[in-house]
C-alpha positions in Angstrom: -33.8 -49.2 -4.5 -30.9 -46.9 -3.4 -30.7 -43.5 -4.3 -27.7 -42.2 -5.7 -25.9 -39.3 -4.3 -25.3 -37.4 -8.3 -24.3 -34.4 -6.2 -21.1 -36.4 -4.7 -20.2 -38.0 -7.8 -20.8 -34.8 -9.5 -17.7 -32.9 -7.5 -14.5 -32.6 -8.6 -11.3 -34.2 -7.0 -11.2 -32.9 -3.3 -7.1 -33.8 -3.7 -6.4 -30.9 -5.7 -7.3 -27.1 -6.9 -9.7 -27.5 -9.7 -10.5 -25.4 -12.2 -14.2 -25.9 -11.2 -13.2 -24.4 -7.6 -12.5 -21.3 -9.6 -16.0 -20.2 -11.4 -16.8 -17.8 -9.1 -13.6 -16.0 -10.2 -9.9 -15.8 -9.6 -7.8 -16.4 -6.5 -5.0 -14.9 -4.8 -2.9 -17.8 -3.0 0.3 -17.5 -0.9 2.5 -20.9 -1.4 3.8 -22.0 1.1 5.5 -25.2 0.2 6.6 -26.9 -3.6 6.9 -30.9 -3.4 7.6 -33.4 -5.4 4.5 -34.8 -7.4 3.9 -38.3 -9.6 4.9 -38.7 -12.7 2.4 -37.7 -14.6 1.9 -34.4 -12.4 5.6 -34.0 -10.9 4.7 -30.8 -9.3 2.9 -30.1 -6.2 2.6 -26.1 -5.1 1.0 -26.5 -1.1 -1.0 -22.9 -0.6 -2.0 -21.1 2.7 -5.5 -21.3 1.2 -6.3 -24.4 0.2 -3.9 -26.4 2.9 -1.5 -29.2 1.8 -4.5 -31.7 1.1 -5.5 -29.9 -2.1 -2.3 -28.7 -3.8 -2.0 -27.0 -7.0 -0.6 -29.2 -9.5 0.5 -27.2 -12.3 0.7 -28.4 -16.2 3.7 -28.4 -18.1 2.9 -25.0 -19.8 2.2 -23.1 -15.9 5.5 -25.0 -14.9 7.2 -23.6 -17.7 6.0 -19.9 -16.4 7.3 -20.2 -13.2 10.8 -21.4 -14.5 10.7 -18.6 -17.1 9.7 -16.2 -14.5 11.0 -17.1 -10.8 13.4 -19.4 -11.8 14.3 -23.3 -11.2 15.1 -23.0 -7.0 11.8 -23.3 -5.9 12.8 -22.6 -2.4 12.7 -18.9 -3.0 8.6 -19.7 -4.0 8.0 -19.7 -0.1 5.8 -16.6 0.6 4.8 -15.4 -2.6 2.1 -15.0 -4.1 -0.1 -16.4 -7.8 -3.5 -14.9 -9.1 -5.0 -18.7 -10.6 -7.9 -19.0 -12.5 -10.1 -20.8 -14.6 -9.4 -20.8 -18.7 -12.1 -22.7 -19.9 -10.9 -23.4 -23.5 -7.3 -25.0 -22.4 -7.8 -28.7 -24.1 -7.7 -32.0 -23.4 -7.2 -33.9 -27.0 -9.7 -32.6 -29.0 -12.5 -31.7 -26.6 -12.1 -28.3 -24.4 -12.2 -29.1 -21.1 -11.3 -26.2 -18.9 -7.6 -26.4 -16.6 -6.1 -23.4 -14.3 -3.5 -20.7 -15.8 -1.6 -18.1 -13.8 -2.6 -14.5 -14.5 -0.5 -12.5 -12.1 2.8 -13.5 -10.0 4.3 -11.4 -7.0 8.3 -10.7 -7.0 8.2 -9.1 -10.7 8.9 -5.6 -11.9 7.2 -6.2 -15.1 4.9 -8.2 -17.4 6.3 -10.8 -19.0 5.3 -12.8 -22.0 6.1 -16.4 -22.3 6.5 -18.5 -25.6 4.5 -21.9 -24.9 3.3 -24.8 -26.9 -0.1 -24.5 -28.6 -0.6 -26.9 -30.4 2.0 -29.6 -32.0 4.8 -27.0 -33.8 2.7 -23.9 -32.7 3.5 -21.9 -30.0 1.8 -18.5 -28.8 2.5 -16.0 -26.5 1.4 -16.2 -22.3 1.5 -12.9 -20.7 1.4 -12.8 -16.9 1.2 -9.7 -15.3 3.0 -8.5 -11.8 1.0 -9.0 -8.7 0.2 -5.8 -6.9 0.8 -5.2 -3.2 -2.0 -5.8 -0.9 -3.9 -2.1 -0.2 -2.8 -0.4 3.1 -5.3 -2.2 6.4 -6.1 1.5 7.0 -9.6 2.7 5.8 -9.6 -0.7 3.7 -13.3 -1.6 4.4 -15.6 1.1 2.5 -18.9 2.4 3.9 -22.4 1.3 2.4 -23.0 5.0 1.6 -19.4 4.7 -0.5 -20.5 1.7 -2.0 -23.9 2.1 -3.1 -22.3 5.4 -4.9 -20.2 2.9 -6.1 -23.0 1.0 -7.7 -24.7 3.8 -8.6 -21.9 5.4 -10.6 -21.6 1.7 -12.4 -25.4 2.0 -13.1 -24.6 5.1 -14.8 -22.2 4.6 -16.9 -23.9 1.4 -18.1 -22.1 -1.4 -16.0 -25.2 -3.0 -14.0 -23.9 -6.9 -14.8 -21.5 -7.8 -12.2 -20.0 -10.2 -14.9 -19.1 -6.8 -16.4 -18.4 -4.8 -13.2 -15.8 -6.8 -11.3 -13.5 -7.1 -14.5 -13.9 -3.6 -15.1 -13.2 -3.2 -11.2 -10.2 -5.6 -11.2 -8.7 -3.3 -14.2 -9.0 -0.1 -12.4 -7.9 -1.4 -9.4 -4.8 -3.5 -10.5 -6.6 -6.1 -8.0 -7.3 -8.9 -9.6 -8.2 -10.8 -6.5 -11.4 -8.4 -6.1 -14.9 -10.3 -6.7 -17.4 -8.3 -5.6 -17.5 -4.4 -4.5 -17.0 -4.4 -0.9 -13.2 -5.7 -1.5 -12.6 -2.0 -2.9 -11.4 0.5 0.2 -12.4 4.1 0.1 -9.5 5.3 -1.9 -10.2 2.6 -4.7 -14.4 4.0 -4.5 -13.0 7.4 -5.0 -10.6 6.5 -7.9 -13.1 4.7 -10.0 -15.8 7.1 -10.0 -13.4 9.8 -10.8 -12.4 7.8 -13.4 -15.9 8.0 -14.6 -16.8 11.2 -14.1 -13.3 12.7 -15.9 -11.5 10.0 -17.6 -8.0 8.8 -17.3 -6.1 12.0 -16.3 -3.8 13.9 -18.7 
């Protein structure tokens, strides 16, 4: 008797970004090419990070964001940069099944909310925010004496689960990219325990 491999036929499509290849928490990717898909995914976005094998392939309600918020010339797209990650209660009939949204977007001054479809003759509003710049290279890796105050000052003010830590990190920050607490520099260390210790400033 042959054994089957569950693990294999357990992964998800190795042709595409998955929503399962986002658990661990979101992802800042740089496109770097927009094709033409199929017809029942028409879209393909090719990113520095995941190579053209495994391109995003947006739904109709992500495609709709990027025509409401770059525009329809998708050759500008080259260079910039998304923030994708994992909703787990986008749908699939009635059953939720878990898809990829677009949180943050490079090349805007502002948030911008987004009118899309629901469900049939119910529409909601999508909010995606601006993507920060990346931090300066300079003093952008923190010491271990920086952040185990880091940790520390977390502890403290009653943050010890890192499920509640790096949101609460990505907020402060305006990084949403950040997934664990040696991504912070110095500066950022600095900012959040301030933070705190006194509170947003007056």
């Amino acid at each position: 008797m042959t054994d089957v491999d569950l693990v294999a036929a357990a992964a998800p499509r190795s042709d595409q970004i998955n929503a399962d290849d986002l658990i661990g928490g979101p992802r800042v990717v740089t496109i770097t090419e927009v094709r033409k898909g199929n017809s029942e995914q028409p879209v393909e976005i090719v990113t520095a990070e995941f190579g053209p094998g495994r391109p995003y392939r947006p739904g109709k309600s992500m495609i709709r964001v990027f025509l409401e918020t770059w525009g329809k010339k998708t050759g500008v797209y080259v260079g910039r940069k998304i923030v994708i990650y994992r909703d787990p209660d986008i749908t699939f009939g009635p059953s939720k099944v878990g898809g990829i949204r677009i949180s943050h977007m490079s090349n805007l001054d502002k948030a911008k909310s987004i009118p899309l479809t629901k469900t049939r003759g119910k529409k909601e509003l999508f909010r995606v925010e601006p993507l920060p710049d990346a931090p300066p290279a300079n003093g952008s890796r923190a010491s271990e004496a920086e952040i185990k105050a880091l940790v520390d000052g977390l502890a403290e003010g009653g943050i010890t689960d890192p499920k509640e830590a790096i949101p609460f990190l990505r907020t402060r920050t305006g990084r949403p990219e950040i997934n664990k607490s040696t991504d912070l520099t110095s500066a950022e260390i600095a900012a959040v325990l301030d933070f705190m210790t006194n509170g947003e400033p007056e």
